[in-house]
N, C-alpha and C positions, 0 to 999 in steps of 0.2 A: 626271451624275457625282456620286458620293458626296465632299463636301469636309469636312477637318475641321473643330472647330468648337475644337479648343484643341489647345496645343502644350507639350510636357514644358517643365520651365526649362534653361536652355542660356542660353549668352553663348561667343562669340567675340574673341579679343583681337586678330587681326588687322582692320583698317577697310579696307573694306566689309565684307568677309566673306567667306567659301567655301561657297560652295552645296552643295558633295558634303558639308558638314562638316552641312549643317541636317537638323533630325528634328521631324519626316517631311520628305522632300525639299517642294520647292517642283511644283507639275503648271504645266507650261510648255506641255504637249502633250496634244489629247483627238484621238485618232482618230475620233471622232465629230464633232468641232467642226472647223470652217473647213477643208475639204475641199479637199483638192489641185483648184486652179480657172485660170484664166487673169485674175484682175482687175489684177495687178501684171506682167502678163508682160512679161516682158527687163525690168520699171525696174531702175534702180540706186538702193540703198538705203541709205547712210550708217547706221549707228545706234551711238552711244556707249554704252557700257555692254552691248552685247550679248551681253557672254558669259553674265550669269546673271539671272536677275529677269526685270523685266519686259521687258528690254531682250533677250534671249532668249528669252520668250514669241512677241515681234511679230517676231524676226528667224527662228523659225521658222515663223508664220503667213505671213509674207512669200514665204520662199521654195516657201512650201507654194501662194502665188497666184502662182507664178513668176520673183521676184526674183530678183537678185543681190545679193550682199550684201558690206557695207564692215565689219568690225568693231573701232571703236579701242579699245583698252583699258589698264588699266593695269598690272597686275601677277597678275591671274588666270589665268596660263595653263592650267592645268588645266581649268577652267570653259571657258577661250574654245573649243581643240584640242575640245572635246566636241562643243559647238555648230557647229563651221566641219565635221566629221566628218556632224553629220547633217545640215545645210544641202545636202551632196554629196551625200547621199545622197539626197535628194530630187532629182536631178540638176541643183542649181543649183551656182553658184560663191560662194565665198565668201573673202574677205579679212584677213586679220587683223594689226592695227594694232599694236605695243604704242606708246604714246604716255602723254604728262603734258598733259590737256586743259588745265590752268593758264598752257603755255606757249603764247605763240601762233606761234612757229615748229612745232612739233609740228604744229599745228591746220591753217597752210599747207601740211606736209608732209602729212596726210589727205587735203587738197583734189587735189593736185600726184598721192599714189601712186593714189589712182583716179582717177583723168582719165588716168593711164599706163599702168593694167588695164584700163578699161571705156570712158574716153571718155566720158563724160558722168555729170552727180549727176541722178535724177531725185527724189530724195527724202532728207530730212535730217530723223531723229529726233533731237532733243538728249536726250539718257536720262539719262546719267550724272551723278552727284550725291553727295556723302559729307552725314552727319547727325551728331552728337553730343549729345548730352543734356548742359545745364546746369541746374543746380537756381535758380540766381539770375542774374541780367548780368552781376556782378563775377564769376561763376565762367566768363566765355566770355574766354578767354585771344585775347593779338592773335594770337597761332599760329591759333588755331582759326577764330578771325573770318576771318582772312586765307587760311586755304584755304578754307573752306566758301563765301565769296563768289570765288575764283580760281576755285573746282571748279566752284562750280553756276550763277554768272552769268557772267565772267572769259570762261570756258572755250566757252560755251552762243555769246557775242556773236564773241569768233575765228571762231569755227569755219563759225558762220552768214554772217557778211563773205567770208567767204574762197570760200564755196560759192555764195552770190547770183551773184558773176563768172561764175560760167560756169554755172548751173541755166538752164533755157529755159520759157516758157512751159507750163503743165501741170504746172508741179513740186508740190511740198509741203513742207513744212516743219511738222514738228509738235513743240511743246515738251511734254515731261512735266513737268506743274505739282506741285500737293498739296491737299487739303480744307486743308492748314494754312495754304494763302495765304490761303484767305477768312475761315476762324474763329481762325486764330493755333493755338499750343500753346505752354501756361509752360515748357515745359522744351527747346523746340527755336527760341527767339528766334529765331539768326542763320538757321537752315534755314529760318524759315517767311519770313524779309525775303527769303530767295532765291529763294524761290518767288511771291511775291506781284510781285519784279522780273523775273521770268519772264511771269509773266501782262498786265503793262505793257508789255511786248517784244510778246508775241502780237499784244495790241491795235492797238500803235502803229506797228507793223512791218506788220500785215496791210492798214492804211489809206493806209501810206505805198504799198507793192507796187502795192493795189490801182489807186489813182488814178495812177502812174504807168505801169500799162499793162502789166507785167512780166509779166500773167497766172499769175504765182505766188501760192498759198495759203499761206495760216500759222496753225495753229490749235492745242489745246492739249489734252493729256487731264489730269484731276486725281483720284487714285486717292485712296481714302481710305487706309487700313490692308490691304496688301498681302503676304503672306508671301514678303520677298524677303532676301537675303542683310545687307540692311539689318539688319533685327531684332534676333536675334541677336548682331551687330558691334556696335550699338549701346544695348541693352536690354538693362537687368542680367535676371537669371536667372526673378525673380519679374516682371518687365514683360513678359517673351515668355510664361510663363503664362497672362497676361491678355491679349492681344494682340487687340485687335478685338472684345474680345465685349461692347462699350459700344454697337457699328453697332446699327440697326434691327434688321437679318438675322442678331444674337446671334454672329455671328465675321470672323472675316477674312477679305478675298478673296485667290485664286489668281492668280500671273500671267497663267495661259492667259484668265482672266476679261478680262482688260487689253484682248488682245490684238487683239480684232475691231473696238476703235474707233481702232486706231492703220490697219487693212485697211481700215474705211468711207472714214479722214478723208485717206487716202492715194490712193482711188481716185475714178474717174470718176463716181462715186454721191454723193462732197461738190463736187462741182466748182463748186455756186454756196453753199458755207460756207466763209467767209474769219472770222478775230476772232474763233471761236468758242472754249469750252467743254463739254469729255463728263465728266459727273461719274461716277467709278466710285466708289462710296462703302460700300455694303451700302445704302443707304437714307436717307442724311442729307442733308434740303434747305437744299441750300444757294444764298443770294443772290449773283448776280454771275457 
C-alpha cells in the first residue's frame, strides 16, 4: 500500500477526536493485509477505544480472524456505529459500550454486560487513552493530570481486575504502551508517566499471572507516531504537518500497520511470550 508521508495542518477541539473529521482519513483496513483466517475464531475480545485508531484497526483485524467483539467507548458514537456496522459485516458480532473508563463502576459494568452477551472474555486490549500537550509542568493543570492518569492508568487497572475474575487459561491481555514510555517527550510529561506505568503493569502482572498458574498472558504494543484521532485533537495545526517525519522511515504509521501484533500477541503463535514488548516505531531503537 501506498501511505502518506505528511498531512495538511488541522487541529480538532473536541479530545480525542473524530476520525471522519481527519484528512486524509486514517487506513484501518487493507484488503490485502490479514486476510479473513480462523486464528481468533469465536474468542471474545474486549477492546477500549475501538471505535477509531488503533483500537479499530485490531478490532477489525480481529473480527476479520473470527472474533467477537466488546466495544467500550466514550462519546464517539459515529466512529463506534461505523466499526460495530462493519465488524457484522464480516459476519462477526459486535458490542458497543458507551462508558467513562475513569469510573470503575463502568469498568464492572463491561465485565458484567459481556459475560451477559457472550459468556466468557478471551481477550482484553486496554486501547483507550486521552493526550495533551503541555509546554512546561506548571502548564499540566491538576484537571489534566487527574484525567490523563484516571484515563490511561485508573481506567487500564479497573477494567483488567474486573476481567482476571472470570478470563480462563489461554486468555490475553495486551496493553497499548508508547515509544514515549521509554524515551519521554517534553511536552507530553503526564502521557509519557502513563505509559511508562503501563509498561510496569505489563511486567509485573505478567510474572505475577505467570507463576501462579492462571495461564493467562499479558504483553504490550508501543507505537511510535501513529495517525490516529489523537493527533489532530491534540496537535496544534503546524505539529500535525510535521507528524512523524523525525521516524527513520521519514512519516508516520497507519493503524492497519498496528494491527498484526495485537493478531500475533493474541493468538496461539505468542502462547510462550508473556512480559513482552512489539515496537511499532517507523524505525527507532529502542531499549527496554
Amino acid at each position: 500500500m501506498n501511505f502518506p508521508t505528511s498531512f495538511p495542518p488541522q487541529h480538532q477541539e473536541q479530545h480525542p477526536g473524530i476520525e471522519s473529521l481527519m484528512s486524509p482519513l486514517p487506513i484501518y483496513d487493507d484488503p490485502h493485509y490479514l486476510q479473513t483466517g480462523t486464528l481468533l475464531q469465536d474468542k471474545v475480545a474486549i477492546i477500549t477505544g475501538g471505535d477509531s485508531g488503533i483500537g479499530r484497526a485490531v478490532a477489525i483485524a480481529y473480527a476479520k480472524q473470527g472474533a467477537h467483539i466488546v466495544i467500550p467507548f466514550l462519546n464517539e458514537t459515529a466512529d463506534a456505529n461505523l466499526v460495530k456496522q462493519q465488524i457484522e459485516t464480516l459476519g462477526r458480532k459486535c458490542l458497543l459500550f458507551p462508558c467513562d473508563l475513569t469510573q470503575k463502576k463502568d469498568c464492572l459494568a463491561i465485565v458484567d454486560t459481556t459475560l451477559k452477551h457472550f459468556e466468557k472474555i478471551d481477550i482484553l486490549i486496554n486501547n483507550a487513552a486521552v493526550q495533551y500537550e503541555a509546554a512546561t509542568l506548571d502548564a499540566i493543570s491538576d484537571e489534566q493530570f487527574d484525567k490523563t492518569f484516571k484515563t490511561n492508568v485508573y481506567g487500564v487497572f479497573y477494567l483488567t481486575q474486573a476481567a482476571l475474575k472470570v478470563m480462563k487459561a489461554g486468555s490475553s491481555i495486551i496493553m497499548t504502551s508508547s515509544v514515549v514510555a521509554f524515551h519521554g517527550n517534553e511536552t507530553l510529561i503526564d502521557y509519557s508517566m502513563t505509559k511508562g506505568a503501563l509498561m510496569a503493569m505489563t511486567r509485573s502482572l505478567s510474572i505475577c499471572l505467570a507463576k501462579n498458574g492462571s495461564g493467562i498472558r499479558v504483553n504490550a504494543v508501543a507505537p511510535g507516531p501513529i495517525w490516529t484521532p489523537f493527533i489532530p485533537s491534540s496537535l496544534d495545526a503546524k505539529g500535525v504537518s510535521q507528524f512523524g517525519k523525525n521516524t527513520p522511515l521519514g512519516r508516520a504509521g497507519q493503524p492497519v500497520e498496528c494491527a498484526g501484533a495485537y493478531v500475533f500477541l493474541a493468538s496461539e503463535a505468542a502462547s510462550y511470550i508473556t512480559g513482552q514488548t512489539i515496537h511499532i516505531n517507523g524505525g527507532e531503537i529502542v531499549n527496554g
